[in-house]
C-alpha positions in Angstrom: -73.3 -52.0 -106.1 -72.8 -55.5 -104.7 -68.9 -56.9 -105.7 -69.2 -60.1 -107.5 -68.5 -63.6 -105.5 -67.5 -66.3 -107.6 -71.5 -67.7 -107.5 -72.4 -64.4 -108.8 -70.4 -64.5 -111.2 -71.1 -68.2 -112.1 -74.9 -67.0 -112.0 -73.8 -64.5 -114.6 -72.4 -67.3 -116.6 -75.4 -69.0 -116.5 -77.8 -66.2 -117.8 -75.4 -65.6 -120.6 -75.2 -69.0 -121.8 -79.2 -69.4 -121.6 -79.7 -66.3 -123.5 -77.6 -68.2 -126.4 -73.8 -66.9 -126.0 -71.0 -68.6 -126.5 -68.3 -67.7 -123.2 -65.3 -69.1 -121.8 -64.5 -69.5 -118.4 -60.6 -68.3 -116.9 -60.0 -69.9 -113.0 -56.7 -69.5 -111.2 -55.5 -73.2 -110.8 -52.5 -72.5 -109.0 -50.4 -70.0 -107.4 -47.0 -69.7 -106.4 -45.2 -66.6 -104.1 -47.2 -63.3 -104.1 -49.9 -63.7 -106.2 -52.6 -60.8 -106.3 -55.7 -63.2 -106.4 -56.0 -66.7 -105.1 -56.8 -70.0 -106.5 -60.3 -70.3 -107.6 -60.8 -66.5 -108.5 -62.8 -66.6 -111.8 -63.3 -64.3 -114.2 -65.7 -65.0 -117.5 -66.0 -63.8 -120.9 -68.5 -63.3 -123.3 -68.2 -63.6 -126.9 -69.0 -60.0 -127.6 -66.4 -58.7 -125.3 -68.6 -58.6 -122.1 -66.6 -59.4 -118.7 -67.2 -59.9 -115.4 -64.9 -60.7 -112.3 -61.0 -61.2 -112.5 -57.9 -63.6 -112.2 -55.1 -60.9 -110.9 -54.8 -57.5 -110.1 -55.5 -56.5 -113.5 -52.1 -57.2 -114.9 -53.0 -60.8 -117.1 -56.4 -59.9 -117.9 -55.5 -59.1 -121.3 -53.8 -62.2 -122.4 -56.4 -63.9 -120.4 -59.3 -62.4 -123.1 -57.6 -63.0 -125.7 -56.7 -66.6 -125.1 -60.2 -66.8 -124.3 -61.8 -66.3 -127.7 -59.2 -68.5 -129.1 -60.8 -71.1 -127.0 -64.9 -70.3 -128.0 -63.5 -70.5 -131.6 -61.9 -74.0 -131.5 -64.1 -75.3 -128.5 -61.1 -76.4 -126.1 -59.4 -74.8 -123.0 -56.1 -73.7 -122.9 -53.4 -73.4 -119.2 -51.3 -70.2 -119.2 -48.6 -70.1 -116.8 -47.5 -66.7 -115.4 -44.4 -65.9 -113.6 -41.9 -63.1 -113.3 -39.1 -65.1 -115.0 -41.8 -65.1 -118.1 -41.2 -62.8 -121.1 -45.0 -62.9 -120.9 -45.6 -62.1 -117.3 -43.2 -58.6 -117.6 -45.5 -57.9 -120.9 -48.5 -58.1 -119.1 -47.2 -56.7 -116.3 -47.1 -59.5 -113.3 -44.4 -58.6 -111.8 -45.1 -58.6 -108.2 -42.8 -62.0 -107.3 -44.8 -64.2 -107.7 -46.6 -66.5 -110.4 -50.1 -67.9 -111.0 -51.7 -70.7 -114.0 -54.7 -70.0 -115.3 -57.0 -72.2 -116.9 -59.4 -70.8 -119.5 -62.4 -73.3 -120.9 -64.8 -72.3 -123.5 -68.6 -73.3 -122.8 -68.5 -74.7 -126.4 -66.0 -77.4 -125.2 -68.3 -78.8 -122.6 -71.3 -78.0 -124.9 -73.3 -81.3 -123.8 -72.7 -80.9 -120.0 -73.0 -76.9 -120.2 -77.0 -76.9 -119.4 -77.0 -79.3 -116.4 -73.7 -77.6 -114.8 -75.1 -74.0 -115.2 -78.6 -75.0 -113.9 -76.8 -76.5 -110.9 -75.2 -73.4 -110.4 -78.5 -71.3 -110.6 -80.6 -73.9 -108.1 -77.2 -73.9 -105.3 -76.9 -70.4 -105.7 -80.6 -69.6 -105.2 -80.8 -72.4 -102.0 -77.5 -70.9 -100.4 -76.0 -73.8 -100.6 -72.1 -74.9 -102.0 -71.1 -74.8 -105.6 -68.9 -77.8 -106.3 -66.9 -78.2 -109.8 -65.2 -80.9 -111.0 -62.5 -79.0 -113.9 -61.1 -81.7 -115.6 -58.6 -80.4 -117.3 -57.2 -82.8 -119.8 -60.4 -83.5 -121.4 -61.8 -79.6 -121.8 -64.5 -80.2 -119.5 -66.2 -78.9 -116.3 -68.9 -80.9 -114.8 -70.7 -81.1 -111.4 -68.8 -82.3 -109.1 -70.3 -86.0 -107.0 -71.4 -85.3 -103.7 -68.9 -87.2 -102.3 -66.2 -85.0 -103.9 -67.9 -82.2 -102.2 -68.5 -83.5 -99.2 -64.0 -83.9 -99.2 -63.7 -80.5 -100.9 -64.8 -77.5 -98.8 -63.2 -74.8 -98.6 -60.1 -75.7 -100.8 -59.6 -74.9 -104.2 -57.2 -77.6 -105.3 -55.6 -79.7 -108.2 -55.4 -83.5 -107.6 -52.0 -85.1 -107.4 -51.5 -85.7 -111.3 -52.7 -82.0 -112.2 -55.4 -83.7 -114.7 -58.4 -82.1 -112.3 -59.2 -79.0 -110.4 -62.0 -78.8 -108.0 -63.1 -75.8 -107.7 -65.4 -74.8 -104.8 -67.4 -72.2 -103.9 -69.0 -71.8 -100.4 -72.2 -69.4 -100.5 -72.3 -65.9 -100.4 -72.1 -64.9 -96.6 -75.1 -62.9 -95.4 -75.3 -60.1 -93.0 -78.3 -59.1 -91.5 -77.4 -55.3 -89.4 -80.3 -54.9 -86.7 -81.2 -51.4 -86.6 -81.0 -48.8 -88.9 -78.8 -46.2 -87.1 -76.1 -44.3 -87.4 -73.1 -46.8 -87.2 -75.3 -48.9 -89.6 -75.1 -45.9 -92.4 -71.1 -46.3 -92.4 -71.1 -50.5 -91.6 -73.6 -51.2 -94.2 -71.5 -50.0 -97.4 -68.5 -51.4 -96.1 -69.5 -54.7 -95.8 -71.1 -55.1 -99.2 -67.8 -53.7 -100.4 -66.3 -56.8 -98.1 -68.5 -58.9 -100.2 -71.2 -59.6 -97.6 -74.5 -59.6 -99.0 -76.4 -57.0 -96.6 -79.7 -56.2 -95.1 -80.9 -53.7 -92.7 -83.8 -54.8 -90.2 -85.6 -52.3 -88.4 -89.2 -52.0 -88.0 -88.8 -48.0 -86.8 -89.4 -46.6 -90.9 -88.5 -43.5 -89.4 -84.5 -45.2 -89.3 -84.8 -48.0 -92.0 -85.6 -46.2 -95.2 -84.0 -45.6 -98.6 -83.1 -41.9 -97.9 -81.1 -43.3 -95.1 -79.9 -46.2 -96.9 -79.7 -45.5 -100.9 -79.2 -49.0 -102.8 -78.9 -50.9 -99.4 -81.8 -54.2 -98.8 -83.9 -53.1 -95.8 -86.9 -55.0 -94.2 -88.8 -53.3 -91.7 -90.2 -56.6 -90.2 -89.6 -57.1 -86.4 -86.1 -58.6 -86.1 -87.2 -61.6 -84.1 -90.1 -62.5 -86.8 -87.6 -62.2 -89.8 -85.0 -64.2 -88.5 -87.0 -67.0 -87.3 -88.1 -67.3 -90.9 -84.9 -66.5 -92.3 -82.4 -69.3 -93.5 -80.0 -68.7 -90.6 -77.0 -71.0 -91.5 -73.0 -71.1 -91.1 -72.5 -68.2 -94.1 -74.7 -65.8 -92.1 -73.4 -63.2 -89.5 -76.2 -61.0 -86.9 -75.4 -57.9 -85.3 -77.6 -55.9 -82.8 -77.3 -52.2 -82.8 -80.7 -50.4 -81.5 -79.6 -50.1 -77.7 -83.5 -51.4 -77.3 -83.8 -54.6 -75.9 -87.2 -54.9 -77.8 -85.8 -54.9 -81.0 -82.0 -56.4 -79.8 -83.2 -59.4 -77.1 -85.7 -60.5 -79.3 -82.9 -60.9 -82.2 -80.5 -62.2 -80.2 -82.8 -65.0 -78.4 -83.4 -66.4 -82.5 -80.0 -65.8 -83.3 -78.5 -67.7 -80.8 -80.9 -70.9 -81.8 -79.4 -71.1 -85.2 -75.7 -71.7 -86.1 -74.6 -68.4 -87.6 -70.8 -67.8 -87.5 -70.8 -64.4 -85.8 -73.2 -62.8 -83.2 -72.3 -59.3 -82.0 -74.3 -56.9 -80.4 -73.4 -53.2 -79.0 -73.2 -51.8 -76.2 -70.5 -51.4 -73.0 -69.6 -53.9 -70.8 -72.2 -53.1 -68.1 -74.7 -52.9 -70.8 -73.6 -56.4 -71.7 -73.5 -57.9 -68.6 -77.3 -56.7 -68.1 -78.5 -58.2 -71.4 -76.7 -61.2 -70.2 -79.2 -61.5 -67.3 -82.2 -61.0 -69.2 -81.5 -63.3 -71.3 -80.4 -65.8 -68.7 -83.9 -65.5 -67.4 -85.0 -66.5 -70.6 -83.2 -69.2 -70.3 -80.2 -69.3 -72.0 -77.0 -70.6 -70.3 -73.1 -69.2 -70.2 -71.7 -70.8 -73.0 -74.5 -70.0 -75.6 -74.0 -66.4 -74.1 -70.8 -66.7 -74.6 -71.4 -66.6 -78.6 -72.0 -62.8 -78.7 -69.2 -61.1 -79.4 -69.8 -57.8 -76.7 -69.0 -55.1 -76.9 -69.3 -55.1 -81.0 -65.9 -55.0 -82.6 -62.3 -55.4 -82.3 -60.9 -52.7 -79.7 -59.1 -50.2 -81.8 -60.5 -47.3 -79.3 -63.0 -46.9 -81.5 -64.9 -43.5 -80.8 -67.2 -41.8 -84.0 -69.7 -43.9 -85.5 -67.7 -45.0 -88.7 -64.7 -46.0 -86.6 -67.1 -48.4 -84.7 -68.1 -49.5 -88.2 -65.0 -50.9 -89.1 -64.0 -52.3 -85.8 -67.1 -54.3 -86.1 -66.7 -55.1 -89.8 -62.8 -55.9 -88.7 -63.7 -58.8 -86.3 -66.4 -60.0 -88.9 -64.2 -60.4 -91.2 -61.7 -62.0 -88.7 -64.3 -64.3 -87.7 -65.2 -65.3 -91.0 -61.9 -66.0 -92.5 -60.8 -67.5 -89.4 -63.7 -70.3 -90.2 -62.9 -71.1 -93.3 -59.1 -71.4 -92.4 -60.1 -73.8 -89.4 -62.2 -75.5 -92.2 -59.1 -75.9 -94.2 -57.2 -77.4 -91.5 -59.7 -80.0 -90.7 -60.4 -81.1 -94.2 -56.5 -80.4 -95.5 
C-alpha cells in the first residue's frame, strides 16, 4: 500500500467533501527545535471519525481530532501551539525538545470557496503538476493560491511576515519508473513506495514483470523506450536501468536522457559503463549528457546481495531528490 503524500491526501479531501461530508483540515504552520514532522504535513478529518495522514509522530493527534470537530461544528479554524514547556504538549506526549503550531480549518468555514479549491486540487493532482494554497489564517479560509504566489512559493512551506497567511505547497508526487523486472527490482520496488515514490515496473519480458513477482506493484510490459517517450517525463520523475540488456537499457536511457528527470541511474560495473558510454556516444550523445547517469547504480556502501544494491540505489535517489528540493530552497529562499 502506497504512503499518503500531501496531494493524496488533499485528493482524499476532495472525494470526501464531494460525497457530502463535512471535514476539517490540521497543517503544521510552524516548527521550532526537533519536531517529528515538518511544516506543511497535513493530516484531515472527517466528521464520522475517518482520518487520513498526520501532523507529528503520533503524539498531538488527539487533541488535533478533537479540536477538529470543534471547528466543523462552529465553521471556523482554530492554532494550537505545542511545546515541551506546555502542560498540553507533556499530556499529549510531545516531548521530544521541540515544539510545533498547528492550524486546523473546517471545510464548513470556507464553505463558498471549498468546491473550486478541492477541484483544483483534483485537476493538479491528476496533471502532475504543483498544488499551491493560500491559508489565510485570520479569516478561516483556504483558497487557491495566484500564480504568481506560486510561481515565488516552491518548495517552501512558509508564513508571511505578519503570521496572517500560510502558503502551503505541494510539489507532485515523484515518480519512479524501475526498468526491468529482476531481482534487485523485487527488494527496490517496495522500498521506494514505502519512500513515497509512486512506482512502476517496465519490462516487456512477462516471464520477469508479472504480479506473482511483483504483488500490488504497477507494472507495464511495454518496451521501455516506447513508454517513456509517451510518458510525462518531468523534474518529479527518476529512471533506473537494471536488465544488463542494452535492448531494453540503451533504448531507455537514449529517451531518458532527452527529458529532464532528476535522477538517471543504470547498473552495471565500471567497464560495463564505460562500454554503454560508447554506444551511446555513437548515437550521438555527448559527455556531459552522459554524464547525467548516475553509474554504477547506487551509493557505494559495498553493496553485495540484491536487496543491499536495492537500498544503495534507493539511498542516492533519495539523496538526489532531497538534495533538489533543498537547492530549490536556496534559490527561491
Amino acid at each position: 500500500m502506497r504512503p499518503l503524500s500531501n496531494d493524496n491526501i488533499l485528493t482524499i479531501a476532495a472525494d470526501w467533501h464531494q460525497s457530502g461530508h463535512n471535514l476539517a483540515i490540521a497543517i503544521v504552520i510552524q516548527t521550532w527545535g526537533s519536531s517529528p514532522r515538518p511544516a506543511g504535513s497535513i493530516m484531515i478529518i472527517r466528521d464520522d471519525e475517518q482520518i487520513a495522514g498526520s501532523v507529528s509522530g503520533g503524539c498531538v493527534e488527539s487533541a488535533v481530532i478533537t479540536a477538529a470537530h470543534d471547528v466543523m461544528a462552529r465553521k471556523t479554524s482554530q492554532r494550537l501551539d505545542f511545546a515541551v514547556a506546555d502542560a498540553d504538549a507533556w499530556q499529549v506526549g510531545l516531548s521530544c525538545g521541540g515544539a510545533i503550531s498547528v492550524w486546523v480549518c473546517a471545510a464548513s468555514a470556507f464553505e463558498n470557496d471549498a468546491a473550486q479549491l478541492f477541484s483544483y486540487v483534483k485537476t493538479q493532482s491528476a496533471q502532475h503538476q504543483m498544488i499551491a494554497i493560500d491559508c489565510q489564517l485570520h479569516q478561516h479560509q483556504m483558497r487557491v493560491a495566484s500564480p504568481e504566489q506560486a510561481a515565488n512559493l516552491y518548495p517552501t512551506n512558509q508564513c508571511n511576515d505578519d503570521a496572517k497567511h500560510f502558503y502551503l505547497v505541494i510539489p507532485p508526487e515523484p515518480r519512479f519508473y524501475i526498468i526491468g523486472g529482476v531481482h534487485i527490482s523485487q527488494h527496490l520496488a517496495p522500498m521506494a513506495i514505502a519512500a513515497g515514490f509512486n512506482t512502476t515496473i517496465i519490462d516487456p519480458r512477462r516471464h520477469f514483470a508479472n504480479a506473482e513477482r511483483f504483488p500490488n506493484i504497477a507494472i507495464i510490459t511495454d518496451w521501455p523506450d516506447e513508454l517513456l517517450e509517451s510518458a510525462n517525463i518531468d523534474e518529479h520523475t527518476a529512471i533506473v536501468t537494471l536488465t544488463h540488456d542494452p535492448k531494453l537499457d540503451d533504448a531507455a536511457l537514449q529517451v531518458a536522457l532527452g527529458k529532464p528527470a532528476f535522477y538517471i541511474a543504470s547498473l552495471g560495473s565500471t567497464r560495463t559503463h564505460a562500454k554503454r558510454c560508447e554506444r551511446l556516444k555513437a548515437n550521438g550523445f555527448n559527455d556531459d549528457q552522459l554524464a547525467r547517469i548516475n553509474a554504477p547504480a547506487g551509493l557505494a556502501i559495498m553493496a553485495k546481495t540484491p536487496a543491499e544494491i536495492a537500498v544503495s540505489i534507493l539511498a542516492q535517489l533519495i539523496a538526489v531528490y532531497r538534495g533538489k528540493i533543498s537547492a530549490a530552497m536556496t534559490t527561491n529562499g
